[in-house]
ZANU-814186 format. One record per residue (C-alpha): residue number from 1; x, y negated, z. Coordinates in Angstrom, 3 decimals, m for minus. Example, Ala and Ser with C-alpha at 12.3 -4.5 7.8 and 13.67 -1.06 7.14 Angstrom:
% residues 2
(pt 1, (12.300, 4.500, 7.800))
(pt 2, (13.670, 1.060, 7.140))
END
This chain:
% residues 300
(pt 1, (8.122, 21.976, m4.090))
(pt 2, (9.054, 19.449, m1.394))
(pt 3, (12.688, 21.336, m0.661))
(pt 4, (13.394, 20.855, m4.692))
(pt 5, (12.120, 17.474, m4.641))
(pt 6, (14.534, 16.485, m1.323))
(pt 7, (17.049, 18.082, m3.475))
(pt 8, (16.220, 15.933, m6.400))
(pt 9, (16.776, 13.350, m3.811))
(pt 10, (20.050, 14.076, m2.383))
(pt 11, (21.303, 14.223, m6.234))
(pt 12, (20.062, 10.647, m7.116))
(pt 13, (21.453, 9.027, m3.812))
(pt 14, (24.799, 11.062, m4.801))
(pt 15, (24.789, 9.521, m8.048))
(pt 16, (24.597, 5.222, m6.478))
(pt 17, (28.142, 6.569, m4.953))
(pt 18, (27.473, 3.820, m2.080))
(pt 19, (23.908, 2.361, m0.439))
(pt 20, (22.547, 0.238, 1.894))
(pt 21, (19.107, 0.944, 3.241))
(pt 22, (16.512, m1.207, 4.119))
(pt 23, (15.608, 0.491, 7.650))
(pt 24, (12.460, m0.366, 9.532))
(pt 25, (12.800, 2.707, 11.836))
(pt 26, (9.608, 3.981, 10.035))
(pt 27, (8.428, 7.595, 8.875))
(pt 28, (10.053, 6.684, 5.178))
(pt 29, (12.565, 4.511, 5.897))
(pt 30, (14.310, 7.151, 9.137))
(pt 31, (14.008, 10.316, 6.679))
(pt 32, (15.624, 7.807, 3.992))
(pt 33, (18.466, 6.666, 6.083))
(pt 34, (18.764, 10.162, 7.362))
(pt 35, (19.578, 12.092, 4.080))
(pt 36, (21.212, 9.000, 2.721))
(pt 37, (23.879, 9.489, 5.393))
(pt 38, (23.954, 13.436, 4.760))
(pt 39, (24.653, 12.435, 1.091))
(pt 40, (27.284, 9.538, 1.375))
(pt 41, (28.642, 9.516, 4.836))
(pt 42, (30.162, 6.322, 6.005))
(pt 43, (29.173, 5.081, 2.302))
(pt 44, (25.819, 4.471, 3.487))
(pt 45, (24.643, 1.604, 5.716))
(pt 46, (20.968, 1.239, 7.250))
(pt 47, (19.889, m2.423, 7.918))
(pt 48, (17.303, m3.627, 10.176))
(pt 49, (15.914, m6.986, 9.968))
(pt 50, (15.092, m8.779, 12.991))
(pt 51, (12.230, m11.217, 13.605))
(pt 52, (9.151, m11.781, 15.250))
(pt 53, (7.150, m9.513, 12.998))
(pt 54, (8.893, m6.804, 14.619))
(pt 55, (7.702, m5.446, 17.999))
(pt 56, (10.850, m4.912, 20.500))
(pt 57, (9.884, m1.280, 21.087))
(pt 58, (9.956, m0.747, 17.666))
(pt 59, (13.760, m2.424, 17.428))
(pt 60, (14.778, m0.053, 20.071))
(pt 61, (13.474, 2.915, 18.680))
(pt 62, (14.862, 2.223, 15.801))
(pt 63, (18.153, 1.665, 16.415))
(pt 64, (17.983, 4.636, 19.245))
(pt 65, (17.231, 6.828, 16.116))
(pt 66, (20.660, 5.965, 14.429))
(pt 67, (22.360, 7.030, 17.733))
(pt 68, (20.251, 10.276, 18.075))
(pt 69, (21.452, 11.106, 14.635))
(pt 70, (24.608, 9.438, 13.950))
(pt 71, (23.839, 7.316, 11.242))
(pt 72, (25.115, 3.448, 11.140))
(pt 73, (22.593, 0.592, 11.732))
(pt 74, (23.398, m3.029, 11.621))
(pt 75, (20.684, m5.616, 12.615))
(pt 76, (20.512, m8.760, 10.984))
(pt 77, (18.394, m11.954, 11.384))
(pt 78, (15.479, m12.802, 8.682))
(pt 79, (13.533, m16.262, 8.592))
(pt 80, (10.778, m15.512, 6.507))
(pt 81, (9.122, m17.962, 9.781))
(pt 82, (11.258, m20.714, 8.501))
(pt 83, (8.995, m20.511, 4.849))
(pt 84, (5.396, m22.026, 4.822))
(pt 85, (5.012, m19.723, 1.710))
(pt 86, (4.759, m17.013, 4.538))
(pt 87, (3.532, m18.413, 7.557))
(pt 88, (0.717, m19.848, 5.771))
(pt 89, (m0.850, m16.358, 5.682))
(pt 90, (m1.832, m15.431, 1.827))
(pt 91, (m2.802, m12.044, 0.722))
(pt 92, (0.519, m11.383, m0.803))
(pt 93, (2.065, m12.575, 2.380))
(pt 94, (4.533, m8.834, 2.651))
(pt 95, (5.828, m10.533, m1.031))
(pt 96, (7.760, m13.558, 0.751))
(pt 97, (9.116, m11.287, 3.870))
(pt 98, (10.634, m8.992, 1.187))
(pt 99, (11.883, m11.836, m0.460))
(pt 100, (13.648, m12.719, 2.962))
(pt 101, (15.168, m9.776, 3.453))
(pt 102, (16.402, m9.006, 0.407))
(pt 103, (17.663, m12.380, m0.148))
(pt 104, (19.797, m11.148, 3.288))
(pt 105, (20.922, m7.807, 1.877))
(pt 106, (22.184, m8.188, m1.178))
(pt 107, (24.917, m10.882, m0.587))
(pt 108, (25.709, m7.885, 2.336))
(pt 109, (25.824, m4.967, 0.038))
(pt 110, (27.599, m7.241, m2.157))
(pt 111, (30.799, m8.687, 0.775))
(pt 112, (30.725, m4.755, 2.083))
(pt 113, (31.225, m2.937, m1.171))
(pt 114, (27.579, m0.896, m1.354))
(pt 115, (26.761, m0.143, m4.894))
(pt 116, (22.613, m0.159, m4.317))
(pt 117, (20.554, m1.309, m1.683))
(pt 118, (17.388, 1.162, m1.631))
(pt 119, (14.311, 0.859, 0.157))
(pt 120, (11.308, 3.401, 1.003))
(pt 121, (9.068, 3.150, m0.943))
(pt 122, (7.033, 6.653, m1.643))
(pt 123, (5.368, 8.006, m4.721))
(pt 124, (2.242, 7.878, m2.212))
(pt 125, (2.229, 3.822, m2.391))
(pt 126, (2.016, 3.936, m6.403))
(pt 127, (m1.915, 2.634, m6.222))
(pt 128, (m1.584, 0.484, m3.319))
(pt 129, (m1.487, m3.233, m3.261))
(pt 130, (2.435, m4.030, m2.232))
(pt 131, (3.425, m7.523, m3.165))
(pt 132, (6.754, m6.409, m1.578))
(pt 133, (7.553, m4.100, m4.429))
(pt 134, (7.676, m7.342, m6.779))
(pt 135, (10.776, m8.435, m4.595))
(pt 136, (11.923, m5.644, m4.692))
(pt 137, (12.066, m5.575, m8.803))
(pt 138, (13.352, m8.868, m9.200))
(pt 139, (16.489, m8.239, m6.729))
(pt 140, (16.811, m4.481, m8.759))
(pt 141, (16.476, m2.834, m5.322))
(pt 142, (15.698, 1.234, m5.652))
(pt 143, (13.232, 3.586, m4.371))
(pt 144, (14.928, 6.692, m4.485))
(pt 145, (11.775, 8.450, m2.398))
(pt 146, (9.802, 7.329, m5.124))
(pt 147, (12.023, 8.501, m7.752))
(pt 148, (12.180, 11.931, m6.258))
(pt 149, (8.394, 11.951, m6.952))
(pt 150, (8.075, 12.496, m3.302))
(pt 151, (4.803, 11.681, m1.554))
(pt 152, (4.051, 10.455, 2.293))
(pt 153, (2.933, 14.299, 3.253))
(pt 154, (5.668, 15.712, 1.632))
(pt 155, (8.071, 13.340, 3.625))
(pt 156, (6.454, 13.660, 6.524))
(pt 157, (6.875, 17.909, 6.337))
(pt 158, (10.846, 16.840, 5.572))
(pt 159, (11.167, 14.932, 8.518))
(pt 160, (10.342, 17.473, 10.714))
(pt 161, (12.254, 20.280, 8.976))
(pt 162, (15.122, 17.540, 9.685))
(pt 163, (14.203, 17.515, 13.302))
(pt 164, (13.186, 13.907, 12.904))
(pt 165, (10.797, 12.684, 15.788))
(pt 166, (9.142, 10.290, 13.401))
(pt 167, (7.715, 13.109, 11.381))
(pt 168, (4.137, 12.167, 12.964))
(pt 169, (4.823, 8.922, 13.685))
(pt 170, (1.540, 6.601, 12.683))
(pt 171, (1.517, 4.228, 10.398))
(pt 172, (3.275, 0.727, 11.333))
(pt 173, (2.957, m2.199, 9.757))
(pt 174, (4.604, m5.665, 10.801))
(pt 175, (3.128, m7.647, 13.419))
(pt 176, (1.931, m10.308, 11.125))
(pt 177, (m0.491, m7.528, 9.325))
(pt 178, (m3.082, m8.064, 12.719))
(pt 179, (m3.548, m11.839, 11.715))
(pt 180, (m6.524, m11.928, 9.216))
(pt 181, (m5.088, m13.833, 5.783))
(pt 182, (m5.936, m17.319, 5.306))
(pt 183, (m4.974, m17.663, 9.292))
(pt 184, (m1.929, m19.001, 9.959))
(pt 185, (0.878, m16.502, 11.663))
(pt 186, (2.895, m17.920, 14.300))
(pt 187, (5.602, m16.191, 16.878))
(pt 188, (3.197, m17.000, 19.543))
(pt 189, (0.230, m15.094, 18.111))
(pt 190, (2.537, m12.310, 17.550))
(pt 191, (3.825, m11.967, 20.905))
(pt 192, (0.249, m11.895, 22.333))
(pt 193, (m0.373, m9.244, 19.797))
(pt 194, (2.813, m7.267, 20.757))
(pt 195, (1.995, m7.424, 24.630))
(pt 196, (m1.450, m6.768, 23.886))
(pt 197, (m0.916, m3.329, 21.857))
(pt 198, (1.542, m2.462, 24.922))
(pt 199, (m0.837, m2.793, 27.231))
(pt 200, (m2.830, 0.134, 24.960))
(pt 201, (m0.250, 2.356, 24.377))
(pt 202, (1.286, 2.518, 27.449))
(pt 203, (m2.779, 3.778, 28.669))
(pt 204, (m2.063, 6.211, 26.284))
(pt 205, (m3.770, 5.383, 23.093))
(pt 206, (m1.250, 6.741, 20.029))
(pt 207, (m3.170, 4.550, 16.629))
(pt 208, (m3.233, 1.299, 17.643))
(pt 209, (m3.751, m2.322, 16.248))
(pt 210, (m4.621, m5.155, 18.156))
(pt 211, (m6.673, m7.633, 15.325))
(pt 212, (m5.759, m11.339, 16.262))
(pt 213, (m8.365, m13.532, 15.047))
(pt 214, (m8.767, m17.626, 15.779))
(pt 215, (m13.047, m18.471, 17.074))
(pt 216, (m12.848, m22.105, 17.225))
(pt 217, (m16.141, m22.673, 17.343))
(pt 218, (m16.832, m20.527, 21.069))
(pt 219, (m16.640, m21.111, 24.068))
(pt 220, (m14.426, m19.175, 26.496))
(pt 221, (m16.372, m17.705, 28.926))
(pt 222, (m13.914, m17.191, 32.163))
(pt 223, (m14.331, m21.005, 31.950))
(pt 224, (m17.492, m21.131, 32.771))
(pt 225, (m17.525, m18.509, 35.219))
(pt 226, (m14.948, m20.795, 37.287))
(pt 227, (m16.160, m21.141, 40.852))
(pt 228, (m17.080, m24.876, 42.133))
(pt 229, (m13.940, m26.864, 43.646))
(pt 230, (m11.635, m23.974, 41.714))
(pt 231, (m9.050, m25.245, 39.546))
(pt 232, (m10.430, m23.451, 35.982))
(pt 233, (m7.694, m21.395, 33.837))
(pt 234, (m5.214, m22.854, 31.277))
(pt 235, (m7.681, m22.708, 28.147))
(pt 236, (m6.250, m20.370, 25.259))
(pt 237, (m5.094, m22.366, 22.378))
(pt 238, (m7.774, m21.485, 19.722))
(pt 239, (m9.661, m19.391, 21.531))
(pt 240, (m8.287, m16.222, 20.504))
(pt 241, (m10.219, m13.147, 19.815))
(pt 242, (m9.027, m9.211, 20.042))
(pt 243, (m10.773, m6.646, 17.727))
(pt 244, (m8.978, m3.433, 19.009))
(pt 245, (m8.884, m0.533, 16.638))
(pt 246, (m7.703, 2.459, 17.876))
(pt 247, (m7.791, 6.209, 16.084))
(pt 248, (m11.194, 7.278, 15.283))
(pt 249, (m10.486, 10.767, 17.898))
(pt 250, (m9.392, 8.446, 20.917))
(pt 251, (m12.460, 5.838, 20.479))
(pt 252, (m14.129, 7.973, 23.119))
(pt 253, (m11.047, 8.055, 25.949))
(pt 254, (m11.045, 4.419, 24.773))
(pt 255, (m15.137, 3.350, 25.785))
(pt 256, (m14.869, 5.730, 29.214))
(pt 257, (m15.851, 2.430, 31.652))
(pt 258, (m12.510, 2.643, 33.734))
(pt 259, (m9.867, 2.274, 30.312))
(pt 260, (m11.944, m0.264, 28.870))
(pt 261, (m12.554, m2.307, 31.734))
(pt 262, (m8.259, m1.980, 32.128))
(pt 263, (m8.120, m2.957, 28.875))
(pt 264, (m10.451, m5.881, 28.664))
(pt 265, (m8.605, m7.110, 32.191))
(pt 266, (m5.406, m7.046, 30.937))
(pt 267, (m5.941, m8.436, 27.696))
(pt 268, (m8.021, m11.568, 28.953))
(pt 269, (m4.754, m11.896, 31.247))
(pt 270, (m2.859, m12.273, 28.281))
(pt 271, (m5.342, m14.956, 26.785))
(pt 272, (m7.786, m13.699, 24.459))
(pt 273, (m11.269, m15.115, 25.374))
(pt 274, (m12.843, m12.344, 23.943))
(pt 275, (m12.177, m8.475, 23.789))
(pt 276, (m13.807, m6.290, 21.124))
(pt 277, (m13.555, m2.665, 19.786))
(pt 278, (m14.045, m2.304, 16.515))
(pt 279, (m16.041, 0.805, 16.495))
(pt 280, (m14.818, 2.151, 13.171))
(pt 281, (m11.510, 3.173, 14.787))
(pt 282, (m8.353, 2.416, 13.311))
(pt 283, (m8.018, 1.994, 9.521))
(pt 284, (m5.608, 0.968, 6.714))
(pt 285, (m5.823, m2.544, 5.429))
(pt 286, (m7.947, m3.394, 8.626))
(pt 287, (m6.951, m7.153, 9.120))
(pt 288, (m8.824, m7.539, 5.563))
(pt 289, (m12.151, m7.303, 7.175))
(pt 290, (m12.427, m11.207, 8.084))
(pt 291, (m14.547, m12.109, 11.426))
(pt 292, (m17.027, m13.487, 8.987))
(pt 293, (m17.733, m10.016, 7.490))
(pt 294, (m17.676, m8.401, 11.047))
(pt 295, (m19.914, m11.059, 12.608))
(pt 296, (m17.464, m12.036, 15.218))
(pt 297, (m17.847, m16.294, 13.853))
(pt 298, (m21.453, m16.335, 13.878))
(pt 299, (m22.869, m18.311, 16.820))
(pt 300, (m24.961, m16.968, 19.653))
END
């Protein structure tokens, strides 16, 4: 069923006779990009958009992907930071990032000659919340994945027919999804999110997030544990919190004394005041569980 539905594929991305792909370097988005430039050749043009939402590991890879299997990909600049609409944190926050970056493509697709500019959305995200997909609607930008009827597992079992190393690739939101809505995002919170989840996956750890969430009300305790005469540590703006999540099978490699202990160190380092597992493991839609519902705001 999947091989008739990638053929189903190929024949619709045949049919646009030119596209532009918005490429996040994703499971969907690399198998996308992939069979768009089997289908069109040099008719076909994946676009990355750069910004602080997007962890520098994750630009690399992405664009290393486009070398490893000859297909084009252009980077361009977004400011979705530059609109208070985003940074202001609402729960349809992914809607004015879309916005951005399809606000960027289309005048491209338009100068360059593409006929569509697709994206990859799967028939798998039909009942999920996506405020993205309303940008996507109102600048007529395609889902040919979804079209195809074909599902995440189904691309996922392409992708490694293809040879494609993202075939088991987690899950991988923006940056901004760790900061809990209602708190404002800023660069700054995102780099200490990026280092931070660095600091877990190079222990090891393969399903990561790194929750960012603002405690204004506690104290910070290295502060207080300061020695006499000793200059104290630059206080974290905010007194940041980290709620790691990591995959339910690694939360045990994770709570072994010597990792955690690595991982508390080198997080505080970075300057969260407080370190926390969240002992549910990783989990879709995670940042929605506010420190309110976790207990993390209550006072001692």
């Amino acid at each position: 069923m999947s091989f008739e539905k990638l053929e189903q594929l190929r024949h619709i991305l045949s049919t646009y006779g030119s596209c532009l792909v918005a490429y996040s370097g994703g499971v969907d988005s690399v198998f996308l990009a992939r069979v768009a430039h089997s289908v069109l050749g040099s008719k076909s043009l994946a676009v990355i958009a750069d910004s602080p939402s997007l962890p520098r590991r994750e630009l690399e890879e992405a664009l290393s992907l486009g070398e490893q299997f000859s297909f084009p990909v252009r980077v361009v600049r977004t400011n979705e930071f530059g609109n208070e609409s985003y940074t202001a944190n609402p729960a349809n926050r992914c809607y004015f990032c879309k916005h951005e970056l399809f606000t960027e493509l289309e005048p491209l697709a338009k100068a360059e000659g593409f006929a569509v500019v697709a994206y990859g959305e799967n028939a798998s995200d039909a009942g999920d919340f996506r405020p993205g997909n309303q940008a996507a609607k109102e600048f007529q930008v395609r889902a040919p994945l979804k079209e195809a009827g074909l599902t995440k597992a189904e691309i996922r079992e392409l992708s490694a027919r293809l040879g494609l190393p993202t075939a088991d690739k987690p899950q991988m939101a923006c940056l901004s999804s760790r900061v809990p809505h209602g708190e404002t995002v800023t660069p700054e919170k995102l780099r200490m999110i990026e280092a931070a989840e660095n600091v877990l996956r190079d222990l090891g750890f393969y399903d990561v997030r790194v929750r960012h969430h603002e405690l204004p009300g506690l104290p910070v305790p290295f502060l207080l544990e300061t020695a006499v005469g000793e200059k104290p540590p630059v206080k974290p703006a905010g007194r940041p919190l980290a709620r790691i999540e990591v995959g339910p099978a690694e939360l045990a490699k994770f709570l072994a004394a010597d990792t955690s202990n690595q991982a508390v160190d080198a997080l505080r380092q970075l300057g969260y005041a407080y370190v926390t597992v969240d002992l549910q493991g990783y989990r879709r839609a995670g940042l929605n569980a506010s420190v309110h519902q976790t207990g993390f705001g209550q006072p001692a």
